[in-house]
Steps between C-alpha positions, in 0.01 A plus 500: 500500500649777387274824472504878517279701676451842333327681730465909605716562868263512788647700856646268754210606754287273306715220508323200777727235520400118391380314778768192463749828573858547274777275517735636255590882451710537205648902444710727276789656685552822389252817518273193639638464816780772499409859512739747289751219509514410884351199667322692778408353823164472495505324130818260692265438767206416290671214326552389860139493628423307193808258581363452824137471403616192324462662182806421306667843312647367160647818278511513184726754329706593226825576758775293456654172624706670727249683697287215544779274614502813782096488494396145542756482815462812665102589443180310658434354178448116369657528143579797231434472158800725324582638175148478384459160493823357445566320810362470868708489817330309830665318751388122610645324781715768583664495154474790228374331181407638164253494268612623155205451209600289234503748227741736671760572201850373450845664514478575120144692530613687828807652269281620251306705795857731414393559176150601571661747772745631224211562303253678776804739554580607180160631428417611863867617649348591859416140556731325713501133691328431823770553798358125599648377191756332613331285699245355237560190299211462217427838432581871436356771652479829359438807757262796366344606808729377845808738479495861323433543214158415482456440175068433556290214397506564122882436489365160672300404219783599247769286652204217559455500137872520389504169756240344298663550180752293621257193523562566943204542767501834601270645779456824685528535866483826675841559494652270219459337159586112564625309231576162415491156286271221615139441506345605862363771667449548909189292425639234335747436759266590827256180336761242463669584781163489734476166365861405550545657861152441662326213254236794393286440207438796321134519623672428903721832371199692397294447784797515728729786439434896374803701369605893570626723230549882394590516120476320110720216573246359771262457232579129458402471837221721550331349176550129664389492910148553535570721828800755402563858618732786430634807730308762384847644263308268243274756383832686350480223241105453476472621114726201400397246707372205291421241882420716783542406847176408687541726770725834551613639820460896603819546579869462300776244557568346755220700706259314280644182573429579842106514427481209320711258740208647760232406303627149446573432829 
């Protein structure tokens, strides 16, 4: 079962959760539970009262390997989905184990990621890497909105499309264009790995879990889980959103997380 939901945003007061309750809270990282860049306290501290509600905090983020090596060992959460998609860190036992999806590309694709960068800078010369770059392995990420210049969302959909050209994925987050070879998406990964880590079906995932997000790239996810929501920096993007969230949240960032952990606890 694989549907999408296309739907118009309702406010998070009318949210009532489901009876059988949430299991699963799958969430973006940045602008979704950061606020201009920070992980406040109250957003930390959310993710903690879910923890201990026994509702188990899975992100799911384009951020690199290396930060959620940091994440999955030093935050209340039960696994992190990284790169968008490309693998998922969770420990079992005691032991850190992996989770990589099977289309993830090879050494030869990840090289040609160089040429699709050489390309994006030529015809846009304020573009520059992510600083997280080095600590990726399947992807590139290409900043037009975390450090000055700001080069605005219509630079976004330029390099997106010069990505594309390529024959690459490309999406937009709120602060990069992610790009890479290899056929999955932060949906495609969060299903197989459901089923991998906790024996979910896809109807067990449906019914189970509900996903937070603030910009385009969530649409994968905001299309798929019957029960999604977005901070409320969402409506930024709202004349180019093709899946809308179910649900959006008065308040930005990480403030917005705040309101929806309440309401799900």
């Amino acid at each position: 079962m694989c549907a999408e939901f296309l739907r118009v945003m309702k406010p998070l007061k009318d949210f009532i959760r489901p009876e059988a309750g949430i299991k699963y809270v799958l969430t973006d990282i940045d602008d979704t539970l950061t606020s201009n860049g920070k992980l406040e306290s109250e957003a930390y501290a959310a993710m903690w009262k879910l923890h201990d509600a026994g509702i188990r905090v899975i992100p799911v983020t384009g951020r690199p390997a290396g930060w959620c090596d940091m994440i999955i060992r030093q935050w209340p959460v039960d696994a992190v989905i990284g790169e968008n998609g490309a693998f998922a860190y969770f420990f079992e036992d005691s032991q850190l184990k992996s989770f990589v999806h099977p289309s993830v590309a090879d050494g030869e694709s990840i090289k040609k990621l160089e040429n699709i960068y050489a390309t994006v800078k030529e015809e846009i010369p304020l573009v520059r890497r992510a600083r997280d770059q080095f600590a990726r392995i399947y992807d590139l990420a290409i900043d037009f909105n975390e450090d000055p210049p700001k080069l605005g969302y219509q630079t976004a959909v330029k390099i997106r499309d010069i990505c594309e050209e390529f024959g690459a994925e490309a999406k937009i987050s709120s602060i990069h264009v992610n790009t890479w070879f290899g056929n999955y998406s932060k949906r495609d990964t969060a299903i197989l790995f459901m089923k991998e880590r906790y024996g979910l079906s896809e109807d067990e995932f449906m019914e189970q879990a509900v996903f937070c997000g603030d910009s385009p790239n969530d649409e994968p996810m905001f299309g798929y889980l019957p029960i999604s929501f977005a901070v409320a920096n969402i409506l930024d993007f709202r004349d180019i959103l093709k899946n809308e969230p179910a649900f959006v949240a008065s308040k930005r960032g990480g403030k917005g997380f705040v309101e929806i952990a309440s309401k799900l606890i």
